[in-house]
C-alpha positions in Angstrom: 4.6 2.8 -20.2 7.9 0.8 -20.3 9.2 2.8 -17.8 5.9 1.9 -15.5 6.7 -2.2 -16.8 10.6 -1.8 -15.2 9.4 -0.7 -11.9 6.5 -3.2 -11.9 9.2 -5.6 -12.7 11.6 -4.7 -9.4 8.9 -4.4 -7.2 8.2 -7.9 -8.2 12.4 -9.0 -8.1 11.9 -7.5 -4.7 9.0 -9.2 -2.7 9.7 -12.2 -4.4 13.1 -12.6 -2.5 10.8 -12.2 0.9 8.8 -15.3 -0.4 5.7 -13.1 -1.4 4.9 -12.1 -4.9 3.8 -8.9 -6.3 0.7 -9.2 -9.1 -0.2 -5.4 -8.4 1.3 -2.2 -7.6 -0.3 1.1 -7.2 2.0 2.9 -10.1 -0.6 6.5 -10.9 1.3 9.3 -9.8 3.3 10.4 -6.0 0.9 7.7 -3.9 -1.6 9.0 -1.7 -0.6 11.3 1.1 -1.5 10.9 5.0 -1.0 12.8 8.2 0.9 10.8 11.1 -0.6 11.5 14.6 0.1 11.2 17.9 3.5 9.5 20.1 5.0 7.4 17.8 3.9 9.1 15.3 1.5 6.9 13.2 -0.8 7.1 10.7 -4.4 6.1 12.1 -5.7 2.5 10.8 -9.2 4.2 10.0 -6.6 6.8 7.6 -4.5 3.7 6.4 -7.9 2.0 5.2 -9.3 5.1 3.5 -6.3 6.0 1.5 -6.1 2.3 0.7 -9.6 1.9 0.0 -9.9 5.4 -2.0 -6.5 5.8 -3.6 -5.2 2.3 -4.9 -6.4 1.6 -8.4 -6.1 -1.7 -9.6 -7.0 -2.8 -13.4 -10.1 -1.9 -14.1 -11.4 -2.4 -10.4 -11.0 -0.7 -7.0 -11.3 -2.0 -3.7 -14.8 -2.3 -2.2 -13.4 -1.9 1.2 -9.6 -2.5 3.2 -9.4 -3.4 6.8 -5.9 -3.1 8.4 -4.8 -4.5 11.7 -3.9 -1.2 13.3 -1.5 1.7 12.5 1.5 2.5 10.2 4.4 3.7 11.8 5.6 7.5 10.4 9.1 5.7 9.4 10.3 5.1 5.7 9.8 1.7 5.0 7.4 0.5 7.8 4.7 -1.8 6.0 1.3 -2.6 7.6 -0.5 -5.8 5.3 -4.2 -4.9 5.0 -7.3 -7.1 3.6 -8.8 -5.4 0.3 -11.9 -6.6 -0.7 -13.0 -6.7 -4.0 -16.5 -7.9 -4.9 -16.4 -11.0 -3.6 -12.6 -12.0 -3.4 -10.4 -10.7 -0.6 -6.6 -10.1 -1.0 -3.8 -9.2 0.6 -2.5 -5.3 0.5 0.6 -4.2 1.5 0.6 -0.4 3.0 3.9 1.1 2.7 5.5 4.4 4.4 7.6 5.5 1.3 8.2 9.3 1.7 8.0 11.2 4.8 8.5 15.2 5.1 7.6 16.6 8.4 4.1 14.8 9.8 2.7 14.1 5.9 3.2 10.3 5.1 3.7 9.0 1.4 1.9 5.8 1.0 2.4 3.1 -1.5 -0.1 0.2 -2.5 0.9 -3.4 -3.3 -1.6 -6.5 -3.7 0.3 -9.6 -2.5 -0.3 -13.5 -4.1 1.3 -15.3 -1.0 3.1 -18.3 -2.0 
């Protein structure tokens, strides 16, 4: 558990120096896994929105439904921000490439309080 506190805590020390804090990060186990397609490659928006949707757990609530803006790029680091709705409150979710190996995409989950 303290472990799981020090990385919330550098995700936070991170965004926060791009203006944009942190008040959730997906932290249960690798992140969820997605296959990149096509030129580019990228994974599909309708793929970026299920894993999103189906894979980020946040306190004691999950996301009714994510809509992205269009694909995430098959490179480590490329970040798509997404709208996760839950019940009645939308909020911003960051989509990250964190791992790639071969055409299978590591994804990590952040919910963003813009400043």
């Amino acid at each position: 558990m303290k472990r799981i506190r020090i990385i919330i805590a550098l995700g936070v020390v991170t965004v926060l120096a791009v203006g944009a804090a942190v008040v959730a990060w997906n932290t249960a186990g690798d992140g969820a896994v997605a296959t990149a397609k096509g030129p580019g490659p990228t994974v599909p928006r309708a793929e970026v929105e299920e894993r999103a949707a189906n894979d980020f757990s946040y306190p004691d609530d999950e996301p009714d439904a994510v809509t992205c803006p269009g694909d995430l790029p098959a490179k480590k680091g490329a970040v798509v921000r997404c709208t996760a709705v839950f019940g009645k409150k939308s909020k911003t979710m960051e989509v990250s490439a964190d791992k790639i190996e071969g055409d299978q995409v590591t994804l990590g989950f952040g919910l963003l309080n813009q400043g």
